[in-house]
N, C-alpha and C positions, 0 to 999 in steps of 0.2 A: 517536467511540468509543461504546460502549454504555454507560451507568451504569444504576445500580440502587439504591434503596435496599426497606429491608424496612418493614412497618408498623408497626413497633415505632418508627419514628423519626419517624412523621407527631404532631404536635402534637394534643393533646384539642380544640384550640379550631380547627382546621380543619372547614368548613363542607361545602365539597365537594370533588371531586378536584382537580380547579384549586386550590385554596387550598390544597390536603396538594400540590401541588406545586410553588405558587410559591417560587422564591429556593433552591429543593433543586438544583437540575442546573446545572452553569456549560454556557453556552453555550444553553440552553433558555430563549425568550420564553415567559410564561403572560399571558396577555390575560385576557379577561371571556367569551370564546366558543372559544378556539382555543388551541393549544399550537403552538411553530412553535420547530423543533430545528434548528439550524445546520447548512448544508447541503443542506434541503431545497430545494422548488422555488416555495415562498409565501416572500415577502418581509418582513424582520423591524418594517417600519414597517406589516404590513397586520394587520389582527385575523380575519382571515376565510381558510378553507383550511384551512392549517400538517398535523399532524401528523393520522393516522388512528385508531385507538382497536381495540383489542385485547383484549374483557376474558371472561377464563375461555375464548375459543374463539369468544365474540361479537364481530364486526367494525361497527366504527361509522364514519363518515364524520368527515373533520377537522372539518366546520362541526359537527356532532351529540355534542358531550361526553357522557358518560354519568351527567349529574345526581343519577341516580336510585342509584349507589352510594354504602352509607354506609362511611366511610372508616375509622371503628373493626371493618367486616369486610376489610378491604387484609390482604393477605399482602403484597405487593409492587408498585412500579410500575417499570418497564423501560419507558427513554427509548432508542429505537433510530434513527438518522439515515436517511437514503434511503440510501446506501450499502451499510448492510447488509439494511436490509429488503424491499429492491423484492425481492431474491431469492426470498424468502419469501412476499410477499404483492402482490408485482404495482405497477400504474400506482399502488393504493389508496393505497400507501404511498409516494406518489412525495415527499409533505413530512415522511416518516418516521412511526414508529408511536410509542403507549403501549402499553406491556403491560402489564394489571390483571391479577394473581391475588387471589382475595377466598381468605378463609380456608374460606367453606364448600362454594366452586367447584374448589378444591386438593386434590391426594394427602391433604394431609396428615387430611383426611375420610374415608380410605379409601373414598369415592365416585367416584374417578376415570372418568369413560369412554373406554372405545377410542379415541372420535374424536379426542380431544385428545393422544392418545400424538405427532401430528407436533410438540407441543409439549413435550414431556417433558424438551428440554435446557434450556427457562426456567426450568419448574418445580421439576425437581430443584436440587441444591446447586450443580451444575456446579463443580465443585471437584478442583484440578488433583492428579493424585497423583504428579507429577515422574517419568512414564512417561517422559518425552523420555530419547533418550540425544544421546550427543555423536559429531560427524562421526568418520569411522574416519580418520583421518591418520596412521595407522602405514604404514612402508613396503612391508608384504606386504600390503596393499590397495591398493595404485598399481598402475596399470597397469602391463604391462611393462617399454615402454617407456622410463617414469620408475624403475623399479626398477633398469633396466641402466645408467642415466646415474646414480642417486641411490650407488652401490655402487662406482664410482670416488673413490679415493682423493685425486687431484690436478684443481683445475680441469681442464688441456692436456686430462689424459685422461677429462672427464667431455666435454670438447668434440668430442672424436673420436668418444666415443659416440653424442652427439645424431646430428651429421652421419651414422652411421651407422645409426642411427634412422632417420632422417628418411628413408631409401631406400624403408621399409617402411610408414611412419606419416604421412611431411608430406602426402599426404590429404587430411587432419583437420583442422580450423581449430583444434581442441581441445588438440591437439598440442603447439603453439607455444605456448600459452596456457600449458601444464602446463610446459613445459622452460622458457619463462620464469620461472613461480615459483621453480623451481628454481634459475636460477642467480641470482636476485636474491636470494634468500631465504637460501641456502646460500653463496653465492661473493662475495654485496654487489656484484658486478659490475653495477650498471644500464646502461651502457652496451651491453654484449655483450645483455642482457637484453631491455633492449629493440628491437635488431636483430633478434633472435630474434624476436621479437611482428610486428615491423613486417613479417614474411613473409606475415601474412593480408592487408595492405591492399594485397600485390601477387599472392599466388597466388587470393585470392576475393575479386575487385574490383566482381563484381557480384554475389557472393554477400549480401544482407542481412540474414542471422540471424549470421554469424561477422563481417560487419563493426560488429555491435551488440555482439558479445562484446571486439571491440577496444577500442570505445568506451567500454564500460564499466570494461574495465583501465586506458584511459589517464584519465579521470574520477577511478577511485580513487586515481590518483598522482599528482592534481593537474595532470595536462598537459592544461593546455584546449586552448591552440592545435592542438593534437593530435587533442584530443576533436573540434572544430569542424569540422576539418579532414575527419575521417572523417562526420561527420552532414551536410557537405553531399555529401557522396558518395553516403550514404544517399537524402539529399532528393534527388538528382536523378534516382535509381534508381525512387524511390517517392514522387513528388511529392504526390501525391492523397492517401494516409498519414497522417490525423490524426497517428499515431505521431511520424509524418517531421519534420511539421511544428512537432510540437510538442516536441522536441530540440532541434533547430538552435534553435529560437525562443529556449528556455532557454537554450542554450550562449550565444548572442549578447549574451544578457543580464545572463551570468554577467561575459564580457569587458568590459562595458559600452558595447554595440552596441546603446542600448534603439531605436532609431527600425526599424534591423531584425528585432530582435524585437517589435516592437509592428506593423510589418507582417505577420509570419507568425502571428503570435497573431489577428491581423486573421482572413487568408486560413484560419484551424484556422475562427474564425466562420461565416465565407460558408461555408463547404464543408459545416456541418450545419444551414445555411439558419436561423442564431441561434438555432435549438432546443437546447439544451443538455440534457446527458442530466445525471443528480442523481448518478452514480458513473460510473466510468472516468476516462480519459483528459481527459473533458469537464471535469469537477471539477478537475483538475489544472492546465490552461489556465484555467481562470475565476479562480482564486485565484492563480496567476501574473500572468497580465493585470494584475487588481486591484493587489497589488503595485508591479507596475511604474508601474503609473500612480499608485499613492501616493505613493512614492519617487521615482521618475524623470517621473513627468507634466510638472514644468520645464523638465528637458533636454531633452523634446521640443515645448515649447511647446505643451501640450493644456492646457487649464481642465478641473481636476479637480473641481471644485466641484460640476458635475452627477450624480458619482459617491459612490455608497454603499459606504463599507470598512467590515470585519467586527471590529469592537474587540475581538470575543471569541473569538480563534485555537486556544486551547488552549494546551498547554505546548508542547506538538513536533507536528508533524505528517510522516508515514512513507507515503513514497510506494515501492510495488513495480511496475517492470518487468521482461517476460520476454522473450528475445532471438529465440524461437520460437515463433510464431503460435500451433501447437498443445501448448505445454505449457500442461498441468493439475497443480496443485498447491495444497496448503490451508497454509493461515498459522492459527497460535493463539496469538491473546495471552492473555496469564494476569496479571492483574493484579496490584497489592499487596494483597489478601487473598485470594489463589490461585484467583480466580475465572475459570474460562479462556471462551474465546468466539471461534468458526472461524468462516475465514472461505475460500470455495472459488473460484477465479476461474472454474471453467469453470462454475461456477451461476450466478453474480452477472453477469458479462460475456458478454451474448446474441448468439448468433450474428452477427448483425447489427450488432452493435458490432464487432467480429472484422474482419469484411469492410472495416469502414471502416479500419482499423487502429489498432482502440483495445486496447492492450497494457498496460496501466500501471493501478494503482488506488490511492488515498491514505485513510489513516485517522489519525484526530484521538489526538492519547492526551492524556487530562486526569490531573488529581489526583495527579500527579510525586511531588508532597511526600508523600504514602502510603505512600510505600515503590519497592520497583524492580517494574518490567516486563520479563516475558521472550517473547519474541517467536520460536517454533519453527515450522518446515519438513516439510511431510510430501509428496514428490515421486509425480505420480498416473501419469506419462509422457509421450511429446510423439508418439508412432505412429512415432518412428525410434529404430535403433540408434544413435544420439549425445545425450549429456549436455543439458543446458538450462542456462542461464547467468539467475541473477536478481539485479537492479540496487536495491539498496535505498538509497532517500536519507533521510536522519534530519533534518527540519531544526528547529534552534529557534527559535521563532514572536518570542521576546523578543529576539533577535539576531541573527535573520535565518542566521546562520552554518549548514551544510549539511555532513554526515559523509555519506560514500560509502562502502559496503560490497559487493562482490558475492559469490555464490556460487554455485557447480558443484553440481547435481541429475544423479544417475545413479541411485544405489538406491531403488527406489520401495516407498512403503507402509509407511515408518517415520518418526514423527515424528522428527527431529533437532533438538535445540539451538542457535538460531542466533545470538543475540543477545540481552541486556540493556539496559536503558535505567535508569536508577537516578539518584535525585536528586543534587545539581540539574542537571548533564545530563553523566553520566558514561556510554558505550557503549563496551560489551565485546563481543564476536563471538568464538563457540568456534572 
């Protein structure tokens, strides 16, 4: 996650940038030559690389700190991870950026220039003004469909409408999906409810954007065997599938299948030739791996001893999956001092992540105890007439424990309210 602080909080007796930033950012190494932010692609035992340097609009290389600023002119420094920066600034930033505002290089000079307007959302307050609204869940915004079933008075006769529905609509994988809320939601029926669901994993058996939307329902309601059940259906669709791969691996691990998942976390390896990308999918798999082989390295008789685990996880870490290749859509979190900061998948994950089938992205959230986090949705499209499905997992880093949330993207180009995170780890979802 991004932090910040302003220069008002750097100490008089800081000497250089490095020293106004040692001990300020959890999860930030400051060496003697290097700054090296969790997640990048320099390693926390090395002093050489780590993080790139940012300052007023001047780019400096991770070994090149920028010595020469005096820290009583800091407006701010902004610690940003390879995750969100590569977007921004490329391979430079692949062990993550600094970003220096000095007070006489800033708006606040009324000096600003042009060229630096592509940075103007660090500059400014970026300061959330609770534009978000909240999803429409009234029932004259359902589809029809859901409106002619939802408008029956007696289960029998909300059943006869699906079935007569379904003549017109079961099509749709989306369908199922929606008249299952319904009747679990409304009739507490899970049984009938989830027959209802179980129609995609036989009318779209090879479809794999609606059997990731199964997946994901049965995930949220705790039915793993279910969940597994469908992802190797997936993987066997779409073996090649970082994506693919790295499901099932999770599910298996979930079960406590580590030696199969420790083979397909393998095989997610070999398939990017050990290169590992600093965001996506790849980040996702690398800190599961790790994981597993902290905790499980026994049950599978590995010596973990030759492995490096990250003591400094953060509070929670939020990983998003989308169930449709080309859906585009931006996340913003807003932190506990309303400071918000977007984040875009079809900028950040490059074509060429795509292809391999990198779907998924994970971001760190620190400083819990600050107050809450609200985490909104703003839907860009996916190039079809049908909805987009996104898989959000909450997990906390201190107990390993993992909350499953998903949601339905149809109306595009409105931030919606999706979710809270609030200390010490309480999640709401509008």
């Amino acid at each position: 996650m991004i932090k910040q602080i302003s220069g008002d909080e750097i100490t008089n007796l800081s000497g250089t940038i490095l020293d106004a930033m040692r001990g300020r950012f959890a999860g930030v190494s400051v060496g003697t030559r290097s700054v090296l932010v969790r997640g990048g692609s320099a390693r926390f035992d090395s002093d050489v690389g780590g993080a790139a340097w940012d300052v007023d609009g001047n780019l400096y290389n991770g070994d090149s700190p920028p010595y020469h600023i005096n820290v009583n002119n800091v407006k701010s420094i902004t610690v940003m991870p390879a995750s969100w920066a590569q977007a921004r600034y490329g391979m430079l930033a692949s062990g993550g950026i600094v970003i220096i505002r000095t007070i006489s290089g800033s708006f606040d000079d009324m000096k600003a220039r042009k060229d630096h307007l592509y940075d103007q959302p660090m500059l400014r307050n970026n300061i959330y003004k609770g534009d978000a609204v909240y999803f429409e869940n009234k029932l004259d915004s359902q589809p029809k469909y859901l409106r002619a079933i939802a408008n029956e008075t007696t289960f029998e006769n909300a059943y006869q409408q699906y079935l007569l529905q379904r003549n017109s609509y079961g099509h749709l994988a989306h369908f199922y999906v929606d008249v299952h809320n319904h009747f679990s939601q409304k009739w507490k029926l899970e049984k009938i409810a989830n027959t209802i669901l179980s129609n995609i994993e036989e009318l779209f058996n090879n479809d794999v954007n609606a059997l990731k939307v199964l997946a994901y329902t049965y995930e949220e309601k705790g039915l793993n065997l279910k969940t597994q059940s469908i992802y190797e259906t997936i993987y066997a669709l779409k073996p090649v599938l970082v994506q693919s791969q790295r499901d099932l691996a999770h599910c298996y691990a979930k079960l406590g299948n580590y030696k199969k998942a420790w083979l397909l976390y393998g095989k997610h390896i070999k398939t990017v030739n050990d290169s590992l990308a600093t965001n996506g999918t790849d980040v996702i798999v690398k800190n599961e791996l790790l994981d597993l082989l902290q905790y499980h390295g026994a049950d599978m008789d590995i010596d973990v001893s030759q492995y490096i685990f990250d003591t400094e996880k953060g509070d929670m870490t939020l990983s998003v999956e989308w169930n449709n290749p080309n859906t585009q859509f931006e996340l913003q979190f807003v932190g506990p001092e309303q400071h918000y900061y977007n984040w875009n998948n079809a900028v950040d994950i490059s074509n060429a992540q795509l292809l391999k089938g990198n779907f998924s992205n994970s971001f760190t959230i620190d400083d819990l105890s600050k107050g809450q986090w609200l985490i909104n949705i703003k839907y860009l499209g996916n190039y079809e007439n049908t909805p987009s499905y996104l898989k959000f997992t909450i997990k906390d880093n201190k107990t390993g424990k993992e909350t499953i949330k998903t949601v339905k993207l149809y109306t595009r180009n409105i931030f919606y309210k999706f979710m809270s995170i609030s200390p010490p780890d309480q999640i709401v979802s509008y």
